[in-house]
C-alpha positions as CSV (number, residue, x, y, z in Angstrom):
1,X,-42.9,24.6,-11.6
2,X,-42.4,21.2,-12.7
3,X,-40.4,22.3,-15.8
4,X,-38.0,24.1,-13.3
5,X,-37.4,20.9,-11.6
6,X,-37.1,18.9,-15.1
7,X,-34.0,21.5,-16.4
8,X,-32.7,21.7,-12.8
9,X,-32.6,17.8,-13.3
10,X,-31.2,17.8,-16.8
11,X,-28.7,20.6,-15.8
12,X,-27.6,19.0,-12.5
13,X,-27.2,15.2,-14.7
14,X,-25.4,17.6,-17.6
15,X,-22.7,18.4,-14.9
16,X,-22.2,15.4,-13.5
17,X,-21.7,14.1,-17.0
18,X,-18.8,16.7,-17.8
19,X,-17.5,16.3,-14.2
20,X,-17.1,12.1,-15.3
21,X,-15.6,13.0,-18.8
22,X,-13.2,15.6,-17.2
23,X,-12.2,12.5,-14.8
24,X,-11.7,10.2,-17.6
25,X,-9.7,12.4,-19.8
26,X,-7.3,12.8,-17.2
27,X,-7.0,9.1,-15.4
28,X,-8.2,7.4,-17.4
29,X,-11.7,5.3,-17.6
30,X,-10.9,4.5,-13.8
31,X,-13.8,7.1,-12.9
32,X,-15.3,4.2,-10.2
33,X,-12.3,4.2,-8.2
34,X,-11.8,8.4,-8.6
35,X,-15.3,8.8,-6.8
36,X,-14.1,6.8,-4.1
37,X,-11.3,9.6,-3.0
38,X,-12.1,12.5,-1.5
39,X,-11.2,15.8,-3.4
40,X,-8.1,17.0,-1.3
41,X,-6.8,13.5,-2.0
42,X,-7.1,13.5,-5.8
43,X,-4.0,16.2,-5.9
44,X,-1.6,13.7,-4.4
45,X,-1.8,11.7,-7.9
46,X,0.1,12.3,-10.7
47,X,-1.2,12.2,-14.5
48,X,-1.3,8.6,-14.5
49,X,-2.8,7.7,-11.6
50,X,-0.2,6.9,-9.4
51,X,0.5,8.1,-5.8
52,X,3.8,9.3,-5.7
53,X,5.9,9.9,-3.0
54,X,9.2,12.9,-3.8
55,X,12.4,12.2,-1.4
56,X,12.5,15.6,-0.3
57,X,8.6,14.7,1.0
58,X,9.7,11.5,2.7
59,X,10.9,12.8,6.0
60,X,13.4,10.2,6.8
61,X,17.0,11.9,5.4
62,X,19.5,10.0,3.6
63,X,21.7,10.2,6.9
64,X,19.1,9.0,9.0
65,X,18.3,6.0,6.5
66,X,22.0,5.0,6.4
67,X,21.5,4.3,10.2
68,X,18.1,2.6,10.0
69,X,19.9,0.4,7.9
70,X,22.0,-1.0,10.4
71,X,19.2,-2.2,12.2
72,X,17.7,-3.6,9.3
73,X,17.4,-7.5,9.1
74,X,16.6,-7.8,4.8
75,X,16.0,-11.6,4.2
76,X,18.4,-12.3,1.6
77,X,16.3,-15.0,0.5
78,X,13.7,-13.0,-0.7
79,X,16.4,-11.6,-3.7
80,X,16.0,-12.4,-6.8
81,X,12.7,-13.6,-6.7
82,X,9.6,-12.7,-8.7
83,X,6.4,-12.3,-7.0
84,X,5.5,-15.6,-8.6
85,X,8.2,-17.7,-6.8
86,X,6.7,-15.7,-3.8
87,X,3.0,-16.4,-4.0
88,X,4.2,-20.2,-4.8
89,X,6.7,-20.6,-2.0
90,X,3.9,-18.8,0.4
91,X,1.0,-21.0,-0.8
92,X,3.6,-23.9,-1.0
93,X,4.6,-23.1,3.0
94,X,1.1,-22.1,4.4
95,X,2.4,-20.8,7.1
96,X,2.5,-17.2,7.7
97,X,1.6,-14.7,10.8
98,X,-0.6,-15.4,13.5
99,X,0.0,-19.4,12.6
100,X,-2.7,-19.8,10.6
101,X,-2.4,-23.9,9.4
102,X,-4.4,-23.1,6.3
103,X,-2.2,-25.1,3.9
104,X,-2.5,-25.7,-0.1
105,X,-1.8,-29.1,-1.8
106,X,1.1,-29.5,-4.1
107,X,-0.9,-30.7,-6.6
108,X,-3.7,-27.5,-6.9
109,X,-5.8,-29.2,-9.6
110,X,-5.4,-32.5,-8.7
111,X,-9.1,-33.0,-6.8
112,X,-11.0,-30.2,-8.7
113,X,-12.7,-31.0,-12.3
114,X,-10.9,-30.7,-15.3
115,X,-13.9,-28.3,-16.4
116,X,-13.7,-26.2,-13.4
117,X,-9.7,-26.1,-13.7
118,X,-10.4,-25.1,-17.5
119,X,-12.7,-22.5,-16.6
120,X,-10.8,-20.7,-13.8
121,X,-7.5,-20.4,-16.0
122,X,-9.6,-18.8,-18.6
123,X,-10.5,-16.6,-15.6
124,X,-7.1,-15.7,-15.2
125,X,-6.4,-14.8,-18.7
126,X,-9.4,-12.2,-18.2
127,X,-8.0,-11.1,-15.4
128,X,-4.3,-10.4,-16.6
129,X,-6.2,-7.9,-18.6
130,X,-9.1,-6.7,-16.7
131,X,-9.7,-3.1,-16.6
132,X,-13.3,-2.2,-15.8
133,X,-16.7,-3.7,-15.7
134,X,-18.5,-6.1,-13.5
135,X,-16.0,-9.2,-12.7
136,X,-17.4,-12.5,-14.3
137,X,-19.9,-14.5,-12.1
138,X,-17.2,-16.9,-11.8
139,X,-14.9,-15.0,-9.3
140,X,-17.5,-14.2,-7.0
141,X,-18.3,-17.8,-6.0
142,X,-14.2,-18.3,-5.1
143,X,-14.6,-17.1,-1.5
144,X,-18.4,-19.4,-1.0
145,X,-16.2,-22.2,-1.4
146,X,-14.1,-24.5,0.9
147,X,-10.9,-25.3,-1.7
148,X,-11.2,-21.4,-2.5
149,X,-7.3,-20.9,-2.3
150,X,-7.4,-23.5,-5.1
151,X,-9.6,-21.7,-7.4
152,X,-7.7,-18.5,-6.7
153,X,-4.4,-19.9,-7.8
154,X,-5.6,-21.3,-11.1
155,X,-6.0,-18.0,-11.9
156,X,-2.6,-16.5,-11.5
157,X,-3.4,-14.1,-9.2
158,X,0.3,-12.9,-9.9
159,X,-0.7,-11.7,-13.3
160,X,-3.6,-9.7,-12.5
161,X,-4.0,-6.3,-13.2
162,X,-4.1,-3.5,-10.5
163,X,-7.3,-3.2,-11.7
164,X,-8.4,-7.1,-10.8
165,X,-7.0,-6.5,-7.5
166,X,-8.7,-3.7,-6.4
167,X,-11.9,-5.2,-7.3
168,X,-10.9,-8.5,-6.0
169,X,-10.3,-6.9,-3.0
170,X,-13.0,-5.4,-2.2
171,X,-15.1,-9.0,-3.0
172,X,-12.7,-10.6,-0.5
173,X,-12.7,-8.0,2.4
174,X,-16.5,-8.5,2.1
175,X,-17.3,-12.2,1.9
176,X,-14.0,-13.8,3.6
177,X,-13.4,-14.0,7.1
178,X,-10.5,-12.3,9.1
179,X,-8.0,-15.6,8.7
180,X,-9.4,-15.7,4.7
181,X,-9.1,-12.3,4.5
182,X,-5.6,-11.9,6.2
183,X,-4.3,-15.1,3.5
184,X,-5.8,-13.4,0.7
185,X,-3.5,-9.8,1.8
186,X,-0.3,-12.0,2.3
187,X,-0.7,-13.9,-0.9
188,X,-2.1,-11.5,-3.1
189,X,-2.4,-7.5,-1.9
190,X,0.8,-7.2,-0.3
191,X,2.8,-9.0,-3.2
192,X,0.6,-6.8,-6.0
193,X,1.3,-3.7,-3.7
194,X,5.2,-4.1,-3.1
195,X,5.7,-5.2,-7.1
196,X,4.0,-1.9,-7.7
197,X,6.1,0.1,-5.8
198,X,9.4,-1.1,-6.9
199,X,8.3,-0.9,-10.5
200,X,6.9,2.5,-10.5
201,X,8.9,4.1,-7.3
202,X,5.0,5.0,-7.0
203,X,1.7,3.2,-6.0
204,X,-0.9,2.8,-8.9
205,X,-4.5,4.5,-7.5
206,X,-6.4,1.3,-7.8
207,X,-3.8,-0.4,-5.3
208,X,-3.7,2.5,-3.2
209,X,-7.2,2.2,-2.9
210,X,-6.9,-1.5,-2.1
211,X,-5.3,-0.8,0.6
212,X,-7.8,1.6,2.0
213,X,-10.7,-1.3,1.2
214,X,-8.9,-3.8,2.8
215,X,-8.9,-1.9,6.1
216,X,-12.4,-3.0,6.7
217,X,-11.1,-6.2,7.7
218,X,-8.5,-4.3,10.3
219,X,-7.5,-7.8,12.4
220,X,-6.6,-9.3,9.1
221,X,-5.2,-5.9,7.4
222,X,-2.6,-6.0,10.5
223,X,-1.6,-9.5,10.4
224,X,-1.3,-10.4,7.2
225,X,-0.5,-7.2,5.3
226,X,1.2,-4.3,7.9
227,X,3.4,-6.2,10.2
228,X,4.9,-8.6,7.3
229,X,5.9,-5.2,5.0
230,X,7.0,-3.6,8.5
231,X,9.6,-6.5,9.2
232,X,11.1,-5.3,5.8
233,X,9.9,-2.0,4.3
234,X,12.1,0.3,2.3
235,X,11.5,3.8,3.3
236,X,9.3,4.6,0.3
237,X,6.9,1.5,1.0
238,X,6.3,3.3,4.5
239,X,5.7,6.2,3.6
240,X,3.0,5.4,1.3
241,X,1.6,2.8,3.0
242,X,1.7,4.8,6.3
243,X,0.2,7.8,4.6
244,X,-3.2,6.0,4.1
245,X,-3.1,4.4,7.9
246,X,-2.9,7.9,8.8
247,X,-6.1,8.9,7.4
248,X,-8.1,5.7,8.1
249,X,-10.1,5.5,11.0
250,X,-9.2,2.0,12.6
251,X,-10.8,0.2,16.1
252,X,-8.8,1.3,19.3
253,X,-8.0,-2.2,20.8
254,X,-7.0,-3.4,17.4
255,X,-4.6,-0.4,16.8
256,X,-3.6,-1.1,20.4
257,X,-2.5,-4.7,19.6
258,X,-0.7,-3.5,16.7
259,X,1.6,-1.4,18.4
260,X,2.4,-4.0,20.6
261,X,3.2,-6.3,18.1
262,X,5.3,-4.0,16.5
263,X,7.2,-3.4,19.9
264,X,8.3,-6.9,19.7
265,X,10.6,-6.0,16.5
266,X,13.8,-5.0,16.1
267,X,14.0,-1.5,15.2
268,X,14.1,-0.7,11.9
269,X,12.1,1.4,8.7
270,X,9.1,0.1,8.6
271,X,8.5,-1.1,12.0
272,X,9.6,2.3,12.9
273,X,7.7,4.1,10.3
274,X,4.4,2.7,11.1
275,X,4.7,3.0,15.0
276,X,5.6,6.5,14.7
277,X,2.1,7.0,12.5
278,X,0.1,4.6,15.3
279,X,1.0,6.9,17.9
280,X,1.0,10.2,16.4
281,X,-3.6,9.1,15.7
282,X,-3.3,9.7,19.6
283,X,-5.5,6.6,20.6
284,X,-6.2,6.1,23.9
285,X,-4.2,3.6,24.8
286,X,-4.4,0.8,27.2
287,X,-1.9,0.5,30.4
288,X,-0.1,-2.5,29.3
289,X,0.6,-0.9,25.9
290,X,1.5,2.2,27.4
291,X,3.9,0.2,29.9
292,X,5.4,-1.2,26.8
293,X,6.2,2.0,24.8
294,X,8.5,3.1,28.0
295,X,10.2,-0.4,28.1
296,X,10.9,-0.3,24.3
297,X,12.5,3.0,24.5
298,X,14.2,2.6,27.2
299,X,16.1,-0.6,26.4
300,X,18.1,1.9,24.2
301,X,19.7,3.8,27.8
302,X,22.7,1.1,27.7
303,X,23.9,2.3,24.9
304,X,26.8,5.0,24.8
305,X,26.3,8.5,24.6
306,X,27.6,8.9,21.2
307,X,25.4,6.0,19.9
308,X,22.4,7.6,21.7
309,X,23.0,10.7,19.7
310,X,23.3,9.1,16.3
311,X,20.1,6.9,16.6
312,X,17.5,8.5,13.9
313,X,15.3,11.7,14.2
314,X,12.6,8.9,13.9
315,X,13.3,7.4,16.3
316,X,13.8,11.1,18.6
């Protein structure tokens, strides 16, 4: 009997061991993230890991963009620059949504020790090339400590690879508050995440499953990562990013004040995109958010007929 058990042991662990090996082969030595998607979801990746998105799969037709666009506001700013001018001139500003006053010093290093500064940019160079394995003891202590924004710069969080930022997100979503976490997704995931995209015209699976970690903060997931992207999205960044909020199961009331906040933006792709997705999970919503759905619609009666007729099947 117990020699049964011992070869149904060694041929269950024998399976498990081909099942791994047939994972590496074909993404890679990412098995880790791989066992965190489901089955059904592992055919939505391509060879190389990345979540792709065809333009015939989109649902938003070219005729139907070229009218969104009209109602969309791009900041023109933003244009020609890298996501390290970004994460500077957002570290730099410290101001972002809900008004947090968290703000950095123009001088990072100037109060930290020049062995700790040392240490952390070595971090960084680790990081730029990080691929699996157990982070280094030093990036775990970054969100115990009051100047962690300070430590997380001298790293170059703009250099990372997707690798480092899936794992880095999942240390953050766990250990940092919801106005940490939300700085952390506006300075670091959302930059990583919309570099990715237009890259690739794809999202790598270790960002895509960023994402999905960082929705265990949902407050901060809204505020500092969804409604930024939805005041500018292209089409293909919501799509993919509204793709995983449709299969996360997120807190009513915080769902709730998401819509509304979305309400109170001008119409356009990724403000659209993502209400369309909110509403279609079928939440129970409160009165005053329902009350606000009718207003936002309606607002669009004064136009003409023929404008009415040539707003967006989205928007239908």
């Amino acid at each position: 009997m117990r020699q049964m058990q011992k070869s149904k042991k060694s041929g269950l662990a024998e399976r498990r061991i081909v099942a791994q090996k047939a994972l590496d082969k074909k993404y890679g030595d990412d098995g880790e993230v791989w066992q965190d998607i489901d089955e059904h979801e592992k055919d939505v990746f391509d060879k190389d890991g990345y979540f792709d998105v065809l333009d015939n799969d989109a649902q938003i037709e070219q005729s139907d963009l070229d009218l969104l666009m009209k109602f969309q506001n791009k900041k023109q700013e933003d244009k020609g620059q890298n996501l390290a001018d970004l994460i500077m001139s957002k570290m730099a500003a410290g101001d972002f949504e809900n008004g947090d006053e968290l703000n950095i010093s123009k001088s990072v290093a100037s109060d930290l020790d020049a062995k700790v500064v040392d240490a952390y940019k070595k971090l960084g160079v680790v990081l730029k090339t990080y691929r699996s394995g157990k982070l280094p003891k030093a990036f775990k202590v970054i969100p115990m400590v009051a100047n962690w924004e300070e430590l997380l710069f001298l790293t170059s969080p703009h250099k990372w690879s997707r690798h480092a930022v899936y794992e880095a997100t999942k240390v953050f979503a766990s250990n940092l508050n919801q106005k940490m976490a939300q700085r952390f997704y506006s300075l670091v995931l959302l930059p990583a995440v919309r570099e990715n995209i237009a890259m690739y015209k794809k999202l790598a699976v270790q960002l895509y499953m960023a994402i999905k970690k960082s929705i265990f903060k949902t407050s901060a997931f809204f505020k500092g990562f969804l409604l930024p992207l939805a005041e500018d999205a292209s089409a293909r960044e919501a799509v993919i990013v509204g793709s995983i909020l449709a299969k996360m199961s997120i807190n009513n009331l915080d769902s709730a004040a998401a819509i509304m906040k979305l309400l109170e933006m001008p119409y356009q792709v990724g403000s659209g995109y993502f209400l369309k997705t909110m509403i279609a999970k079928r939440y129970a919503l409160p009165t005053q958010v329902i009350s606000a759905l009718v207003r936002f619609f309606i607002k669009y009666e004064s136009q003409t007929e023929e404008e009415f007729e040539t707003m967006p099947v989205m928007w239908h």
